[in-house]
C-alpha positions in Angstrom: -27.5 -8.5 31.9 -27.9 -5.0 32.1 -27.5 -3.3 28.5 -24.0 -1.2 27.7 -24.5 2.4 27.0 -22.8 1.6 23.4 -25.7 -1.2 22.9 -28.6 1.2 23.8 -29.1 2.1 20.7 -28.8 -0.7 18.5 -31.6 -2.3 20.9 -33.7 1.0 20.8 -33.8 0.5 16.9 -34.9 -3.3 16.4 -30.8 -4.0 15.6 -31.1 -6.6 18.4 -33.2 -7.5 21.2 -31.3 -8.9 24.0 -27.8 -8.4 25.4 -26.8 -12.2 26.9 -23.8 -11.4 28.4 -20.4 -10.7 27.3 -17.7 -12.8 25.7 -14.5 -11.3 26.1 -12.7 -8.3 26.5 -10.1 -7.3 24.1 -6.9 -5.0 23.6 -9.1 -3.1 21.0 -12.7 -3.9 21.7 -15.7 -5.7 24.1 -17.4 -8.7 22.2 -21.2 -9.7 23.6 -23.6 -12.3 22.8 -26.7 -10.9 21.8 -30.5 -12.0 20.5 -31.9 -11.2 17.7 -35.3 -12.8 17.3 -34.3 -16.1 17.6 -30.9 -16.2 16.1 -27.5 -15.5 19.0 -25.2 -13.4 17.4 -22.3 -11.4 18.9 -21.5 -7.4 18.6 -18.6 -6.6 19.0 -18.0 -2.9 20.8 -14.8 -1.1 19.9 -13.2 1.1 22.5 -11.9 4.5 22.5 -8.5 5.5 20.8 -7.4 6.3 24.5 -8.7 2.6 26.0 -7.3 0.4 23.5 -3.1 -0.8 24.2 -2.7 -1.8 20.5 -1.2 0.5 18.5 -2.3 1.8 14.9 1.7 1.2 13.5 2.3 3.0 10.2 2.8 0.0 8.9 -0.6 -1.3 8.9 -1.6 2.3 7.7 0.0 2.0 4.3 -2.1 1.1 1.0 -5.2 2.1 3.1 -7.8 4.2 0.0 -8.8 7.4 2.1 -12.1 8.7 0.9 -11.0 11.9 -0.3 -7.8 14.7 -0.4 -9.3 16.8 2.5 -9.3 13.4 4.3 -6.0 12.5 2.9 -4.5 15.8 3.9 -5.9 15.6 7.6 -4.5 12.4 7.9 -1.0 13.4 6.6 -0.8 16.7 9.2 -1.9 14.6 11.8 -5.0 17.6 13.0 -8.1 16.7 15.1 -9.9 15.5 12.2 -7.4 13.4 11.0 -7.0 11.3 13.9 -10.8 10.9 13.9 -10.8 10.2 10.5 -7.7 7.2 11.3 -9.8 6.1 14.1 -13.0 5.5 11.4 -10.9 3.8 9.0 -8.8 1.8 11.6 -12.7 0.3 12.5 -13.5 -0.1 9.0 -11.0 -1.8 8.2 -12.2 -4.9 10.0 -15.7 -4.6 8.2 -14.5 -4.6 5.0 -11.8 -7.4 5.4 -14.6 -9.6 7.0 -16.9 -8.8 4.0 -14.1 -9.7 1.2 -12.9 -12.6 2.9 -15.9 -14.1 3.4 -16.7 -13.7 -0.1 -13.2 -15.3 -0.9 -14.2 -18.6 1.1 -12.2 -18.1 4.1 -13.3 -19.0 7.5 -13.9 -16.1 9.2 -17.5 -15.0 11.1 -19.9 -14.0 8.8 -20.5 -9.8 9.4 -23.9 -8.8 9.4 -23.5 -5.4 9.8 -22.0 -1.8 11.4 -23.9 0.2 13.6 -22.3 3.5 15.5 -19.2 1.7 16.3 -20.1 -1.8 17.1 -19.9 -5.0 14.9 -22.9 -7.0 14.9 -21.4 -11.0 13.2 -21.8 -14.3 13.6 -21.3 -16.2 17.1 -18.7 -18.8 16.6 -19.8 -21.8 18.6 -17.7 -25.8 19.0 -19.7 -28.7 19.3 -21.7 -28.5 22.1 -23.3 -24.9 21.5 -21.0 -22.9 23.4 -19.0 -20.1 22.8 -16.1 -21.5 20.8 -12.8 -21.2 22.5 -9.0 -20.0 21.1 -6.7 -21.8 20.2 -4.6 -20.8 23.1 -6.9 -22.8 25.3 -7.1 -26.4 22.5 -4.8 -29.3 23.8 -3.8 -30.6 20.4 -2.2 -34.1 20.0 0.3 -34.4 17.3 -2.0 -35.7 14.9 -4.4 -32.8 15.2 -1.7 -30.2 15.6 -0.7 -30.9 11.8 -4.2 -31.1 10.1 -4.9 -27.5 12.0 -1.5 -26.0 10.5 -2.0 -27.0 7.0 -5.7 -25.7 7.5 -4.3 -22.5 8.9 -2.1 -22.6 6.0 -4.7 -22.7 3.1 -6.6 -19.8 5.2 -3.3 -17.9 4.5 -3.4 -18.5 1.0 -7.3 -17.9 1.1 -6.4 -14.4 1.9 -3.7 -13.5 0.0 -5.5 -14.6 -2.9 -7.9 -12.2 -2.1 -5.6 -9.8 -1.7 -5.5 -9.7 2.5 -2.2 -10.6 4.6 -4.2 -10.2 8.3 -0.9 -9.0 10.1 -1.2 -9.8 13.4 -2.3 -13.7 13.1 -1.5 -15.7 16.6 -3.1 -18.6 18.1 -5.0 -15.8 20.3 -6.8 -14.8 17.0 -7.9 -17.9 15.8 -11.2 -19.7 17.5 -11.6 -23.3 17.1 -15.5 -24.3 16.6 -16.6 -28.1 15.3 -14.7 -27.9 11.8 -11.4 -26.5 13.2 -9.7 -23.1 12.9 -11.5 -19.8 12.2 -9.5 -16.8 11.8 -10.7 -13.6 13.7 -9.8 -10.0 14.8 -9.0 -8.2 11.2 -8.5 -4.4 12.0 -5.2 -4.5 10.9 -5.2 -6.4 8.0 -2.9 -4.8 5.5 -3.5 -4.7 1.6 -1.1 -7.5 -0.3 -0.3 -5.0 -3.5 -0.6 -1.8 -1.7 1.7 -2.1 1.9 5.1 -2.3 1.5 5.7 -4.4 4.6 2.9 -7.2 3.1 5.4 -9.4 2.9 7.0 -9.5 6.1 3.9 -9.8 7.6 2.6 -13.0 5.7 6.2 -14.3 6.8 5.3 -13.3 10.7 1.6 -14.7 10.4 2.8 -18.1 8.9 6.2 -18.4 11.2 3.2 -17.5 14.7 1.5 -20.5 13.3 4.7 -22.7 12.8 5.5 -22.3 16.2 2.6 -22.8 18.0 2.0 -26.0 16.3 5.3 -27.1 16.6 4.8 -27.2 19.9 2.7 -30.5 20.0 5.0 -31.8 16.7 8.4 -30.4 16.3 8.4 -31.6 12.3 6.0 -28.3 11.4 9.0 -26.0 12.3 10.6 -27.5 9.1 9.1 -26.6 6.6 9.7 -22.8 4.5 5.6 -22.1 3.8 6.1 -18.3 4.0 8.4 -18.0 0.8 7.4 -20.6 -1.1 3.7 -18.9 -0.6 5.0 -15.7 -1.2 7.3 -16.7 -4.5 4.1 -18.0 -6.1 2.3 -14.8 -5.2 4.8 -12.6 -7.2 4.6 -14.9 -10.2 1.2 -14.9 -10.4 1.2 -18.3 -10.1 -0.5 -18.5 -6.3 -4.6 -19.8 -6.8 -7.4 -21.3 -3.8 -6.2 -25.0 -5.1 -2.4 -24.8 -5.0 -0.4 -27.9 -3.8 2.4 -26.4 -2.0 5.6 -28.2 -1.0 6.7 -26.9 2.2 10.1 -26.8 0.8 12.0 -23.2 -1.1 15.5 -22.8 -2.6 16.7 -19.2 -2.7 18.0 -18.5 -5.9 21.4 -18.9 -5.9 23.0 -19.5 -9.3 25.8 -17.6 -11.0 25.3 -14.7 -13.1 26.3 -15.5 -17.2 28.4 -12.4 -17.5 28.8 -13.5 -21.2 25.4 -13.8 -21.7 24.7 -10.5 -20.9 27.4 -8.9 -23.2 26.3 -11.1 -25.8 22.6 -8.8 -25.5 24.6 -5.4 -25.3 26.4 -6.2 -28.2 22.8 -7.0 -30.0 21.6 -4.2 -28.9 24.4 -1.9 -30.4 24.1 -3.8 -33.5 20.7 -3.5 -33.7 21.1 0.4 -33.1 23.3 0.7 -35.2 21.4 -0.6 -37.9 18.5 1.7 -37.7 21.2 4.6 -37.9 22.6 3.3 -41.3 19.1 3.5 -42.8 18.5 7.0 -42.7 18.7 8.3 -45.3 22.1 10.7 -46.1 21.6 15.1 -45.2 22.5 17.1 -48.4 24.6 19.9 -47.8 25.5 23.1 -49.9 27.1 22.2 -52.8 25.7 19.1 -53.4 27.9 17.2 -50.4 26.3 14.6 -48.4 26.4 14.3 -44.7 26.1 10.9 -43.8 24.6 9.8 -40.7 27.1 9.4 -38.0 28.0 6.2 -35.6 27.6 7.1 -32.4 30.3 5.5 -29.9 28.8 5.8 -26.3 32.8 5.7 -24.6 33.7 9.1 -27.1 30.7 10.8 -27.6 28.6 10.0 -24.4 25.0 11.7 -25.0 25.6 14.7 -22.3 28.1 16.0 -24.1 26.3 16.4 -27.4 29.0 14.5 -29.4 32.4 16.7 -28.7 34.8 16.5 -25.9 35.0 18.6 -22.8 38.0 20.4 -24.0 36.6 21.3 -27.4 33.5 23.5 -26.0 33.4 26.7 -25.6 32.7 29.0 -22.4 28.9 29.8 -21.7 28.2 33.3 -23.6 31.4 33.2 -26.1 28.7 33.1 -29.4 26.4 35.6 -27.8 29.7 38.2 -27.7 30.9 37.1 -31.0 27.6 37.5 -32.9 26.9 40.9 -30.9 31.0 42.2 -32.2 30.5 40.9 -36.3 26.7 40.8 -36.9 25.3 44.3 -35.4 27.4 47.6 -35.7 28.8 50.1 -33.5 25.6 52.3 -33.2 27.3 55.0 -30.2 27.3 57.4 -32.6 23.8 57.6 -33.7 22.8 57.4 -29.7 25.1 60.5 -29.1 23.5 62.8 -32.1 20.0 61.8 -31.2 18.5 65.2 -29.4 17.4 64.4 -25.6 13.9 63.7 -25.3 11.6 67.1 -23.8 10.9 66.8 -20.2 7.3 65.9 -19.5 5.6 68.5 -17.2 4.0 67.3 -14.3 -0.2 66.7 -14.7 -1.9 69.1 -12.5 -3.1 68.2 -8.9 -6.2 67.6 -8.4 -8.0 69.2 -4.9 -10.7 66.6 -4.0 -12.8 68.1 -1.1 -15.7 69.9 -0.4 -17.3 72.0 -3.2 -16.9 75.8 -2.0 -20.1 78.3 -1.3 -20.5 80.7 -4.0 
């Protein structure tokens, strides 16, 4: 097979050998089967911004870390750098996601590194050597429908537990090699603490799988793994070796109203307290000022303790104190002698020094 332009330089370098032929082509990239010595790999060849039909959606976008603020700012104003600089980390994304979940246990290809662009990971291959096929194209029976959805399931929790919701998982991102499912095509996995819209996409990815399998056995579209996964998540409680139920109540039970007044009044008791142990303010005369109770309906805090009616307009001290403190001084201001009138400082002529 004649070598791509975007493989020349990968082979000119020792990165591989031998382009084989090519595996696919994708809404976001070209995959190939190349040599390396004598190991098959694939590379995988991401197009342009202009050539791809998926679409880098804000959504995936949130959480990302950007390198630095003058990235940041680019990124935000949208300039020519920016959208180079989204394009980078929309490609990186992948690399990175590949490299943690593979750390985490989960079955996706093995990367083995990034070159200019292209992706150079492990060939996923079924039994009989060849390039292993999606899901899309498997004929499940019932039987092997549900051990590949509760598979697909613990690869879900795989990657939440490391942090990763993938975001766009179909049966057209899954390949299915001799051990069963491996999960592929990560460029817009999200970050689980960091994206806002985590949530709704674990709920898409596991509902994509429900279907699909439900196709060959109709029981799978019963059961609620999204929330229970995701309920277990927010607790803290989710781990690699959770036993999960398939089955989530949505809280539902009634408010105790008396419970919670119970706790106010606790509170104000408690408060309370603290104020009776100051100790008392003596005053002029030998008078104590003891500390006062504060009652949130008379004296709310914005008001400083005294009611609307009782305060005075802005600027009525500042007048008072400026009538009774300070005296009338026009006199002194009319018998003081005006000030001498300051002459003029003399020009000075800058120019040419004149022949003597």
């Amino acid at each position: 097979m004649r070598t791509p332009p975007r493989l020349l330089p990968l082979v000119e370098d020792g990165v591989i050998d031998e382009v084989l032929g090519q595996v696919r082509s994708g809404k976001e990239a070209d995959v190939f089967i190349v040599r390396l010595g004598d190991e098959i790999r694939c590379a995988k060849v991401y197009k342009d911004s202009s050539h791809r039909s998926f679409k880098q959606a804000a959504a995936y976008q949130e959480g990302r870390r950007v390198q630095n603020s003058r990235s940041s700012r680019a990124l935000s104003k949208r300039t020519a750098f920016g959208q180079k600089e989204a394009e980078s980390n929309w490609i990186t994304a992948e690399v990175q996601a590949l490299k943690a979940l593979n750390t985490a246990g989960v079955r996706v290809p093995e990367p083995f590194g990034f070159f200019d662009g292209v992706l150079v990971m492990e060939l996923i291959v079924d039994a009989a050597g060849e390039v292993a096929p999606r899901l899309d194209d498997v004929e499940l029976s019932p039987e092997i429908a549900r051990s590949y959805h509760q598979e697909m399931v613990r690869q879900i929790v795989l990657m939440l537990c490391a942090g990763i919701v993938h975001g766009d998982l179909s049966e057209f991102n899954v390949l299915v090699d001799a051990r069963g499912p491996v999960v592929i095509d990560l460029p817009q996995a999200v970050n689980a603490a960091g994206n806002n819209n985590a949530q709704a996409m674990l709920a898409r990815d596991v509902d994509n799988m429900a279907r699909y399998f439900g196709r060959f056995d109709p029981a799978i579209l019963e059961f609620e793994y999204a929330k229970e996964i995701w309920a277990l998540y927010q607790n803290g409680l989710l781990h690699p070796h959770v036993e999960l139920t398939g089955v989530f109540q949505d809280a539902t039970g009634i408010i105790d109203v008396g419970g919670v007044m119970e706790a106010i009044a606790d509170a104000r008791r408690e408060h309370e307290e603290i104020l009776s142990r100051r100790a008392p303010v003596q005053l002029a005369g030998g008078a104590e000022l003891a500390p006062k109770k504060w009652e949130p309906r008379v004296d709310p805090p914005h008001q400083g303790g005294r009611d609307r009616a009782d305060r005075k307009p802005a600027g009525h001290d500042r007048e008072h104190r400026r009538d009774s403190t300070f005296p009338d001084r026009s006199d002194v201001r009319a018998a003081a002698p005006a000030p001498a009138p300051v002459e003029p400082a003399p020009k000075i002529q800058w120019g040419r020094r004149p022949y003597r």
